[in-house]
RONU-624772 format. One record per residue (C-alpha): residue in one letter; residue number from 1; y negated, z negated, x negated. Coordinates in nm, 4 decimals, padded with zeros to 6 digits. Layout:
BEGIN
<pt><res>a</res><n>NUM</n><north>Y</north><up>Z</up><east>X</east></pt>
...
//
This chain:
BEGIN
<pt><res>x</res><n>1</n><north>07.0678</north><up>03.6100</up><east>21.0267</east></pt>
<pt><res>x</res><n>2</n><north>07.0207</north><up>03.5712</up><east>20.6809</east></pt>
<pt><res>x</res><n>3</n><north>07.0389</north><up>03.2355</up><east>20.5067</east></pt>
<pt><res>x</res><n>4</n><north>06.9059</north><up>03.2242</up><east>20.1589</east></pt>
<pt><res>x</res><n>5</n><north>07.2212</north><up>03.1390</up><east>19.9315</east></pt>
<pt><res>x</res><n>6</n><north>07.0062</north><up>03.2376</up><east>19.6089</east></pt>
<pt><res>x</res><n>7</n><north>07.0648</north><up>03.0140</up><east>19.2878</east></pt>
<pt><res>x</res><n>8</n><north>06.7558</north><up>02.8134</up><east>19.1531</east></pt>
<pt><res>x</res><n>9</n><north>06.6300</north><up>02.9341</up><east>18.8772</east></pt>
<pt><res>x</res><n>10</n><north>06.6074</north><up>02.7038</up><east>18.5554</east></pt>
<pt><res>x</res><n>11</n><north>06.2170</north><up>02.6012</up><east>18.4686</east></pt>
<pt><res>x</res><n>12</n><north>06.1066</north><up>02.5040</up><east>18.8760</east></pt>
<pt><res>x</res><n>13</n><north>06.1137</north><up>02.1475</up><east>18.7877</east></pt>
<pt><res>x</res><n>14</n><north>05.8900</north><up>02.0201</up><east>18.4663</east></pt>
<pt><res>x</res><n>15</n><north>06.0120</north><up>01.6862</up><east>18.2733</east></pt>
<pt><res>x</res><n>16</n><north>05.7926</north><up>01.4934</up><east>18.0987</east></pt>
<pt><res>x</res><n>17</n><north>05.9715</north><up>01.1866</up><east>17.8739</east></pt>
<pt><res>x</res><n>18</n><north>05.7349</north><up>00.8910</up><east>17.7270</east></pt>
<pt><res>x</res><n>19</n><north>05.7671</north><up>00.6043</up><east>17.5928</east></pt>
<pt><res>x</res><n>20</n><north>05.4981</north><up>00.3937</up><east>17.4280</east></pt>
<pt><res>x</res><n>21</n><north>05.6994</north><up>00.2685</up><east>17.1744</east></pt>
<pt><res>x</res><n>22</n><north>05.7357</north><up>00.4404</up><east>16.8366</east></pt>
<pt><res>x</res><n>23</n><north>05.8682</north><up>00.2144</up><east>16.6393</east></pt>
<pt><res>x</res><n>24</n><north>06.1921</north><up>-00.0443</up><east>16.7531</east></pt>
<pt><res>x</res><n>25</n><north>06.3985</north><up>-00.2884</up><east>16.5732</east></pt>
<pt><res>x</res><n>26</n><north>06.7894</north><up>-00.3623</up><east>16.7088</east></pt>
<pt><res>x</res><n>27</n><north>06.7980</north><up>-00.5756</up><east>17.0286</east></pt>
<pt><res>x</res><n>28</n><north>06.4429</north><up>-00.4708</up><east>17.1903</east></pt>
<pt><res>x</res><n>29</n><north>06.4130</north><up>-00.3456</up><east>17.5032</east></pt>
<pt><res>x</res><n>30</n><north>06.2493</north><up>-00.0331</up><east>17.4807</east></pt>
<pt><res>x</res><n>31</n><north>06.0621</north><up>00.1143</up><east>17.8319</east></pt>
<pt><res>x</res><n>32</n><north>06.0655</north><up>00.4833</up><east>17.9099</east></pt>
<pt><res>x</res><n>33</n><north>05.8738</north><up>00.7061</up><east>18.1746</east></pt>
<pt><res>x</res><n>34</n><north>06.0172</north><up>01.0031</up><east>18.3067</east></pt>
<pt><res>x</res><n>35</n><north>05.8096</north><up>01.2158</up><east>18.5078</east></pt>
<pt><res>x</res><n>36</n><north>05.9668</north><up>01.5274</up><east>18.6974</east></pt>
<pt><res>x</res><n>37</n><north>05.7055</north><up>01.7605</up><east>18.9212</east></pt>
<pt><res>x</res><n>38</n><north>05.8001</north><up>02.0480</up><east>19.1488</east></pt>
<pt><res>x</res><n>39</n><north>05.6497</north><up>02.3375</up><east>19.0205</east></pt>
<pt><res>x</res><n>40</n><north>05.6613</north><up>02.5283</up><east>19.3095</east></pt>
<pt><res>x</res><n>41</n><north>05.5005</north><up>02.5725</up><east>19.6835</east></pt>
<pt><res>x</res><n>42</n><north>05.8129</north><up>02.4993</up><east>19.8551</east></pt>
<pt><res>x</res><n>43</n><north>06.0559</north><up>02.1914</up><east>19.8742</east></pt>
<pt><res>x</res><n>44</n><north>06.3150</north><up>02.1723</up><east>19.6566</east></pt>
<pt><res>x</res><n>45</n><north>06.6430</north><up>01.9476</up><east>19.8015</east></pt>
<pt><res>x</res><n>46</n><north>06.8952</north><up>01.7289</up><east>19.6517</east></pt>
<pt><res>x</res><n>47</n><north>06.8856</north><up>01.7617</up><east>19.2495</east></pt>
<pt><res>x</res><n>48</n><north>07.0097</north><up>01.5369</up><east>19.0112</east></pt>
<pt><res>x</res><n>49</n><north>06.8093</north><up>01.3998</up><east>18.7307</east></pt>
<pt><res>x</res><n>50</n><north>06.9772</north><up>01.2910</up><east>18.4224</east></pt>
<pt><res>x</res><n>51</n><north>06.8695</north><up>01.0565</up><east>18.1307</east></pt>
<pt><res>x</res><n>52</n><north>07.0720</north><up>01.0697</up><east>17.8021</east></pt>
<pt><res>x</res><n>53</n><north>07.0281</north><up>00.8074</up><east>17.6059</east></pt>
<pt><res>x</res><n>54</n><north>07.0317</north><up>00.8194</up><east>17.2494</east></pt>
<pt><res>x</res><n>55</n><north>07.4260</north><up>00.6675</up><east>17.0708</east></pt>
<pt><res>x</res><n>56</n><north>07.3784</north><up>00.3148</up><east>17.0373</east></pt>
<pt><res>x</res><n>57</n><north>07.1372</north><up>00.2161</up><east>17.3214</east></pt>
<pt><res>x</res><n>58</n><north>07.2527</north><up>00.0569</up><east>17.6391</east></pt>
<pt><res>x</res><n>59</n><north>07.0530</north><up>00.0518</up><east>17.9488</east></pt>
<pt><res>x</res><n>60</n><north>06.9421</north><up>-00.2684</up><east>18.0887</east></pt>
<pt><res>x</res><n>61</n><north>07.0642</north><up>-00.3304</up><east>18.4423</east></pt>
<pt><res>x</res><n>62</n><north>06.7992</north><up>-00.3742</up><east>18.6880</east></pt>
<pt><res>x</res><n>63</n><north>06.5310</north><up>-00.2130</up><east>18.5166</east></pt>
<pt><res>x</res><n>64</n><north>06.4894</north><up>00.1128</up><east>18.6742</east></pt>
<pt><res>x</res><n>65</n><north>06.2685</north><up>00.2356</up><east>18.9411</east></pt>
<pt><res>x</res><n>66</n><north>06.2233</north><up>00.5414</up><east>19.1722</east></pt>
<pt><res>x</res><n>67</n><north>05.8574</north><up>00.5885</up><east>19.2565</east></pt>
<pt><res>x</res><n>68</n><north>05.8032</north><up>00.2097</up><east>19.2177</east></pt>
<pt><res>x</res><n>69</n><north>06.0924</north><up>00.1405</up><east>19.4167</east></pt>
<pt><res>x</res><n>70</n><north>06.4340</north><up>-00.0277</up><east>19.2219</east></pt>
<pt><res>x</res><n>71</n><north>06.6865</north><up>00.2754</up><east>19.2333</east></pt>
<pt><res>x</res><n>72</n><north>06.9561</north><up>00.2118</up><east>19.0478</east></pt>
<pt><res>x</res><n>73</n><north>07.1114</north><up>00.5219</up><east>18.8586</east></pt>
<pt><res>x</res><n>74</n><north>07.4956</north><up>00.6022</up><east>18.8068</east></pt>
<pt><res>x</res><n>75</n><north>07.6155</north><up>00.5654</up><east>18.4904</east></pt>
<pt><res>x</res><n>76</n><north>07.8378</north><up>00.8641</up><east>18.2954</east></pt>
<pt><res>x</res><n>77</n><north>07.9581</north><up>00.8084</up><east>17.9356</east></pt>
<pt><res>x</res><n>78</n><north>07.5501</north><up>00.8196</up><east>17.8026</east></pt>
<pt><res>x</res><n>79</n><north>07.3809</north><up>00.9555</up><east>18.1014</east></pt>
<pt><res>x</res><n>80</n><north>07.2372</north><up>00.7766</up><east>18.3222</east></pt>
<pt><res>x</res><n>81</n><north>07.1703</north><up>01.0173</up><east>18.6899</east></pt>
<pt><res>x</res><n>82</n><north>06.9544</north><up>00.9600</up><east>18.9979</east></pt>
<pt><res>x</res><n>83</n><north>07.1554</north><up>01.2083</up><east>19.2174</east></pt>
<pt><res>x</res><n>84</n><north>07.0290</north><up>01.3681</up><east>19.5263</east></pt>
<pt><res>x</res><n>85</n><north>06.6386</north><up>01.3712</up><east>19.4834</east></pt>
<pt><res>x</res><n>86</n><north>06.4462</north><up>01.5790</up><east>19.6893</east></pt>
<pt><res>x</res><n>87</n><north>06.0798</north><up>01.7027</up><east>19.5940</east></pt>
<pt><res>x</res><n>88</n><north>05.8705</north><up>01.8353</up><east>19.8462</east></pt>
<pt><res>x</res><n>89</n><north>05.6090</north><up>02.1011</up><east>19.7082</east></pt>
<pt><res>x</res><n>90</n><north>05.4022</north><up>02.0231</up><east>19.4236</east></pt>
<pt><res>x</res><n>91</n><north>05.4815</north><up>01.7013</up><east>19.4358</east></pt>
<pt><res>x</res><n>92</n><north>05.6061</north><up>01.4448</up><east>19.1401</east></pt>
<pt><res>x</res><n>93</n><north>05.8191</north><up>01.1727</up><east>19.0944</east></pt>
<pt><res>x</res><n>94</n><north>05.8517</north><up>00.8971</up><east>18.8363</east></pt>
<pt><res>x</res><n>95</n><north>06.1293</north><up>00.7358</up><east>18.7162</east></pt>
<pt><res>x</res><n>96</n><north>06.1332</north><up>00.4122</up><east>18.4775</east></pt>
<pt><res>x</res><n>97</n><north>06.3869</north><up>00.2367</up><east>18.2955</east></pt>
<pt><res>x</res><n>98</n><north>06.4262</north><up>00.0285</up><east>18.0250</east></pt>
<pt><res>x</res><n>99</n><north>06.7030</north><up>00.0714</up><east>17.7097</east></pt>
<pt><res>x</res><n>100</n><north>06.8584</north><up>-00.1823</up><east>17.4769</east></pt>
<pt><res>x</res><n>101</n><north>06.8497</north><up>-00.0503</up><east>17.0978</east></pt>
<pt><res>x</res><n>102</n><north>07.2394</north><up>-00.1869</up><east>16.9945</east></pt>
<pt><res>x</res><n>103</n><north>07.3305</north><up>-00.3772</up><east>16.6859</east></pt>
<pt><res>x</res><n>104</n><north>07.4965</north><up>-00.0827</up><east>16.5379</east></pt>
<pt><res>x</res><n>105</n><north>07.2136</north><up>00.1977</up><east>16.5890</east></pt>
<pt><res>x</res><n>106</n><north>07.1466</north><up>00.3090</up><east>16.2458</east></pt>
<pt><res>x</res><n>107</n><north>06.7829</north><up>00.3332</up><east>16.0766</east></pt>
<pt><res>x</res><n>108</n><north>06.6143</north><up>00.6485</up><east>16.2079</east></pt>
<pt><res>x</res><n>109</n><north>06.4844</north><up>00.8923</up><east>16.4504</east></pt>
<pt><res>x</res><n>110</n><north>06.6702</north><up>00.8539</up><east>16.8101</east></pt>
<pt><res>x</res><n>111</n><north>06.6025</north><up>01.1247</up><east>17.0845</east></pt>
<pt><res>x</res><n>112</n><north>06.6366</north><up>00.9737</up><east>17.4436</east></pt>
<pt><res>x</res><n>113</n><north>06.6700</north><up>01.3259</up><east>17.6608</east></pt>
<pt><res>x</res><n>114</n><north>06.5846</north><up>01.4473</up><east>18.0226</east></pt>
<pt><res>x</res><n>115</n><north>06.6184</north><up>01.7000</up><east>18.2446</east></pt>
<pt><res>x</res><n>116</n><north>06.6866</north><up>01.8115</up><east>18.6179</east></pt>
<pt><res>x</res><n>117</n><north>07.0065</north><up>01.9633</up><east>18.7406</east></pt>
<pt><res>x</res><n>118</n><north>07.1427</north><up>02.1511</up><east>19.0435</east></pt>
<pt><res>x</res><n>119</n><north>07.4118</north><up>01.9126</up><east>19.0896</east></pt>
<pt><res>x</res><n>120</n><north>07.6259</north><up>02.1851</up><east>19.2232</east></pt>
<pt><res>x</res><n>121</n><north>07.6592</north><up>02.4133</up><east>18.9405</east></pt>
<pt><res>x</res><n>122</n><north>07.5348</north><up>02.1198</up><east>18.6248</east></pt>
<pt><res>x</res><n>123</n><north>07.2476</north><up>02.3963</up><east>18.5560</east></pt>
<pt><res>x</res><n>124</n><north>06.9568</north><up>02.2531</up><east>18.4009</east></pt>
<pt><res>x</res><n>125</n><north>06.6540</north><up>02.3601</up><east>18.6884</east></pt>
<pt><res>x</res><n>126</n><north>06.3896</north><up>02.2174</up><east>18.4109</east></pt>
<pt><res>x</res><n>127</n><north>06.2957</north><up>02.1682</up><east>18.0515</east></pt>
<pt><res>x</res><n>128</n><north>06.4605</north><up>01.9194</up><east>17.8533</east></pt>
<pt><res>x</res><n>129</n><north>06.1739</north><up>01.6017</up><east>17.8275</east></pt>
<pt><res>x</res><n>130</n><north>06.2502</north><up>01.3811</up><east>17.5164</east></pt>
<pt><res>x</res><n>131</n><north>06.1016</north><up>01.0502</up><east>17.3598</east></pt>
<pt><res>x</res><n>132</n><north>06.1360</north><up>00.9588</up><east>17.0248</east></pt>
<pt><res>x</res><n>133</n><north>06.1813</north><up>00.6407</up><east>16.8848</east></pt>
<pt><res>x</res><n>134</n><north>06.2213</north><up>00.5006</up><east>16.5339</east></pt>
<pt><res>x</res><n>135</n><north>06.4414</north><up>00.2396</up><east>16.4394</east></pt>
<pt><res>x</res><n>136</n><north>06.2850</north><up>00.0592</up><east>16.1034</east></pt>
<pt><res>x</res><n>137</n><north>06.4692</north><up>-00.1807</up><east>15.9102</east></pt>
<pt><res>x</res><n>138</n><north>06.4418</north><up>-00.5580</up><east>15.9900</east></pt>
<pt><res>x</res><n>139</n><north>06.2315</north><up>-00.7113</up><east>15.7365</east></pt>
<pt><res>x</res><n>140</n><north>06.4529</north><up>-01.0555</up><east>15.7282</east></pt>
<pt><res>x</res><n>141</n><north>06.7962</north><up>-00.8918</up><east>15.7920</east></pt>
<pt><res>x</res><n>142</n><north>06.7781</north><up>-00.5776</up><east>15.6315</east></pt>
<pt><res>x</res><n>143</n><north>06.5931</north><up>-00.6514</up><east>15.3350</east></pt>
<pt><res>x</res><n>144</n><north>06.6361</north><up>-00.9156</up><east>15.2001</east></pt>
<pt><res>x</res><n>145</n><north>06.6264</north><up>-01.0014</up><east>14.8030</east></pt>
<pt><res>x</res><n>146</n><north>06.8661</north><up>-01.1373</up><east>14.6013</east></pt>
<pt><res>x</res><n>147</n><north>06.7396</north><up>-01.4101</up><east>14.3575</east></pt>
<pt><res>x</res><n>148</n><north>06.9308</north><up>-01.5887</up><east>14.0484</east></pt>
<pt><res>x</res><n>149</n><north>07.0706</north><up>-01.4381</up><east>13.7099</east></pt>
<pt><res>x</res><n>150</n><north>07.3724</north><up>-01.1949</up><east>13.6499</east></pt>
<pt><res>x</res><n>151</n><north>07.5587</north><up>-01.2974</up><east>13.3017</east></pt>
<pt><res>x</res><n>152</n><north>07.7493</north><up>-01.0063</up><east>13.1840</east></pt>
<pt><res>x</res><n>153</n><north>08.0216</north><up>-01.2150</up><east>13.0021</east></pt>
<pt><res>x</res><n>154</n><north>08.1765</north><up>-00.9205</up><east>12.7246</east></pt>
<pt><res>x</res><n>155</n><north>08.4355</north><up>-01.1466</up><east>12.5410</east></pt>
<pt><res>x</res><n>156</n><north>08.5870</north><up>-01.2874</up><east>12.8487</east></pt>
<pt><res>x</res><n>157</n><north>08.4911</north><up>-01.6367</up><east>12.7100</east></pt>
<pt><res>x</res><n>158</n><north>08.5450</north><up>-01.9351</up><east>12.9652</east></pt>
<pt><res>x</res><n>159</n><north>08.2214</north><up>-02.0755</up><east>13.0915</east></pt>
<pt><res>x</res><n>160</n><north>08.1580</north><up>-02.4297</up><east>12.9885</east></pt>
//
């Protein structure tokens, strides 16, 4: 008898990451779509997937779905992982979520990450899918102007 002990080899599953928002401020809820298809003819059983979200962000419980269906995932330092997925052949699965952008994420580009993983091993069985977002300066809190007069007293004079 021979049973196939064979490692999966990386690239079988394809991740694609959206989200369609480009630009966030701190404290918005931003919703991402994680799409993961098995690219081959045969099943493929119990994989993990695994979101990383970008240093700062939090995700918001309750928000995340499986196929339409509320799945919560477990939570590990950043990543967030739906563990023990199966895919039968060709098919694809979606998985959406939403993330908190925290009060101390810094102005910038922020990558949120995915990617399938034989939960065995930790190889990666698939791209890595990423979203970008943008964090842009609040226009109340982070600039605001200053308005008055600066006296630049030299002689040290008291002010009358």
């Amino acid at each position: 008898n021979h049973l196939p002990v064979d490692p999966l080899l990386g690239g079988v599953l394809q991740v694609i990451k959206t989200t369609p928002r480009g630009l966030v401020n701190r404290g918005e809820l931003v919703p991402y779509t994680l799409t993961v298809r098995n690219t081959l003819s045969s099943a493929i059983p119990s994989i993990d997937v695994v979101d990383r979200m970008p240093a700062g962000f939090g995700y918001r419980e309750g928000t995340a779905t499986l196929d339409g269906v509320s799945a919560e995932p477990q939570r590990d330092g950043r990543d967030l992982v739906w563990t023990a997925l199966s895919f039968a052949p060709n098919e694809e699965r979606t998985i959406t979520l939403a993330l908190g952008v925290g009060a101390g994420v810094r102005e910038g580009d922020h990558d949120n990450l995915a990617f399938a993983r034989n939960p065995g091993t930790g190889t990666a069985l698939s791209n890595i899918g990423q979203a970008t977002v943008r964090l842009m300066p609040d226009e109340l809190f982070d600039c605001s102007d200053l308005i008055g007069k600066v006296f630049d007293d030299q002689n040290g004079s008291p002010s009358s």
